[in-house]
N, C-alpha and C positions, 0 to 999 in steps of 0.2 A: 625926662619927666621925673617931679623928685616926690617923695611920698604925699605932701598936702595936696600936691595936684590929682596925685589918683586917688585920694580919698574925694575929693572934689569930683571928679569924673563918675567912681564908685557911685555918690549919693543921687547924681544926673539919673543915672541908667538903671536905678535901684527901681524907683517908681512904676516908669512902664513895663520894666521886665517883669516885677510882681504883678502888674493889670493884665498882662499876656497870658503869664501862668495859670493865672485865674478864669481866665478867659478861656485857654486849651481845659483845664481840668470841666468847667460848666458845661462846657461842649462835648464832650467826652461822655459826662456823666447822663447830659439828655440824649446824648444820640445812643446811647448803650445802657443804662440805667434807668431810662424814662424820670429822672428829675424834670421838674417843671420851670419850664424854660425861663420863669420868672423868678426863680428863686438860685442860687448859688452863684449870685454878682449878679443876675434881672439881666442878661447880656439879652435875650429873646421877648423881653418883654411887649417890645413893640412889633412884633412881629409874629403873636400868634395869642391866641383864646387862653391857650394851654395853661391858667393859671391854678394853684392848688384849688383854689371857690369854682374851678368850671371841673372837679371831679369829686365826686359825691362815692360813698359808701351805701350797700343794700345788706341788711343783715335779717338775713331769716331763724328763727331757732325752729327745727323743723321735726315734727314727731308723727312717724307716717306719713300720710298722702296730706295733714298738714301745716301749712307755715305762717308763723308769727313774726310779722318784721319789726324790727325794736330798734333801738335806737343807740349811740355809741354812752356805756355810761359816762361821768365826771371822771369819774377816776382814770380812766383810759382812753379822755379826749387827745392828751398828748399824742398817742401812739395812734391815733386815729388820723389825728393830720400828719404824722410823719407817711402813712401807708398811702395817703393823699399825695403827700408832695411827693415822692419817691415809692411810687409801689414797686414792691417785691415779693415774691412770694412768700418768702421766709418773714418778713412785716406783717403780712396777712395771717400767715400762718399762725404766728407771734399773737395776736388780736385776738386770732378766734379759737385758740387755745384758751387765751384768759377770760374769752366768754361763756366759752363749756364749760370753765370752773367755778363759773358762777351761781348763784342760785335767784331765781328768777320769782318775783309775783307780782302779783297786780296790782294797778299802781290805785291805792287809795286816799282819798282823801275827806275831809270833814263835810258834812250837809251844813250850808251856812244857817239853815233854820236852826236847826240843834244847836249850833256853834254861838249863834247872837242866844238861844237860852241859856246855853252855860255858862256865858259869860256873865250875864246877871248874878248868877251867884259864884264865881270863881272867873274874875279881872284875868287872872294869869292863862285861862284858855284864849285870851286875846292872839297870843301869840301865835295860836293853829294854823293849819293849812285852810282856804277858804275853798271849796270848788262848787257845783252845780248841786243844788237842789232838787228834788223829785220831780217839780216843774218843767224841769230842762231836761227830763228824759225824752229821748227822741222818741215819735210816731212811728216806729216803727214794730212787727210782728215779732221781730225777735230782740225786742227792748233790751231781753235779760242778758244778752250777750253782748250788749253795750254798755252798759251802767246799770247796777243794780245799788239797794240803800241796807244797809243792815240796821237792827233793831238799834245797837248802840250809835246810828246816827253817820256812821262811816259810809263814804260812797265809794264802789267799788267797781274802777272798770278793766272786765276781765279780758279784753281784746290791748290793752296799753299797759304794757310790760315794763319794770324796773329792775335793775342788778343789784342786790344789795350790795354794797359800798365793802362793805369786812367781809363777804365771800362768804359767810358763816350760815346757818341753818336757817330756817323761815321761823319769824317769831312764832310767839302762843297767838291763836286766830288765823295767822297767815296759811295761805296754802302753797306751793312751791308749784309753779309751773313744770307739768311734764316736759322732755323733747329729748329727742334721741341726739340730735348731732346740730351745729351752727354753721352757716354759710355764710360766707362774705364774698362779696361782691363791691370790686374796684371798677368804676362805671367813669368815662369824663366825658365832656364837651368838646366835638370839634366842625371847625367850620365848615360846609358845603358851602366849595364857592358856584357850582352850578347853579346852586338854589338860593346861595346867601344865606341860609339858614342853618343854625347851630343844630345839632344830633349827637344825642346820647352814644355810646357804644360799651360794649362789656369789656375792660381791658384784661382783667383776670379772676378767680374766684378760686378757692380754698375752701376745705371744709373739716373742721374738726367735733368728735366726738365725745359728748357726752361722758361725765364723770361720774363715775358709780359712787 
């Protein structure tokens, strides 16, 4: 056999050898690493739920007896679907570390009454955030723990929580939500075939500590 023939040969076997490779390393990694079977070559894909969208994130900031569940910011949606696709502890960890470094307030936004006044005399408030008016404050006894309006027309709901973006102090006005320590919770979807019905389950959870 003279060398163009084994390079010929070479480039035959190059192919599926790399699809194999690929194939043992995906295998490897979801039977041992919990990667989602849909992702690293989708070799699983038709054969099981297990997709990064059928495993969800629960994060609580929790101070005392109690918990505020909040949501993954912008900033660290990245690392949110990597803990998704592949949770591990130390991804987890990773997350809710950089949540307890955060500083936390409520998430406010403009009364569109005020907002349509301002605009009358100052076009560039056009730009604002629009959200719920005093109208749409819910019927409920304890109103004030669900949106409340300040005099400069801000509406302010103290149970729907934000990370500030630059991790830096709470403006002038804001208040900084209390909490001792953050919990994360790595939760997915899997089939009962008894029932045929999909069930939640808790695959792991982490907790980090509040920064002084």
């Amino acid at each position: 056999m003279n060398l163009k023939q084994a390079r010929l040969r070479a480039l035959v076997w190059a192919a599926p050898l790399l699809l194999c490779a690929i194939a043992c390393l995906q295998i490897y990694l979801a039977m041992t690493k919990s990667l989602s079977p849909w992702k690293g070559g989708g070799f699983g894909m038709f054969s099981t739920v297990d997709s990064p969208d059928a495993r969800f994130l629960r994060i609580y900031l929790v101070n005392g007896n109690e918990e505020t569940a909040v949501l993954v910011p912008d900033n660290l949606k990245k690392l949110g679907r990597e803990v998704q696709t592949i949770p591990s502890t130390a991804l987890a960890s990773d997350l809710a570390r950089r949540l307890a470094h955060g500083t936390w307030t409520p998430y406010r936004m403009t009364d569109p009454v005020r907002h349509y006044q301002n605009a009358q005399t100052d076009p560039e408030t056009l730009g604002g955030l629009v959200g719920p008016s005093d109208d749409a404050t819910p019927n409920s006894s304890n109103a004030a723990d669900v949106v409340k309006t300040l005099p400069d027309g801000q509406v302010v709901f103290p149970k729907l929580l934000r990370m500030r973006e630059n991790g830096g102090p709470a403006s002038k006005g804001e208040e900084a939500v209390a909490f001792q320590r953050v919990r994360v919770e790595v939760w997915r979807y899997n089939l009962d075939v008894g029932s045929s019905q999909l069930r939640a389950s808790k695959y792991l959870e982490v907790t980090a500590d509040a920064q002084p």
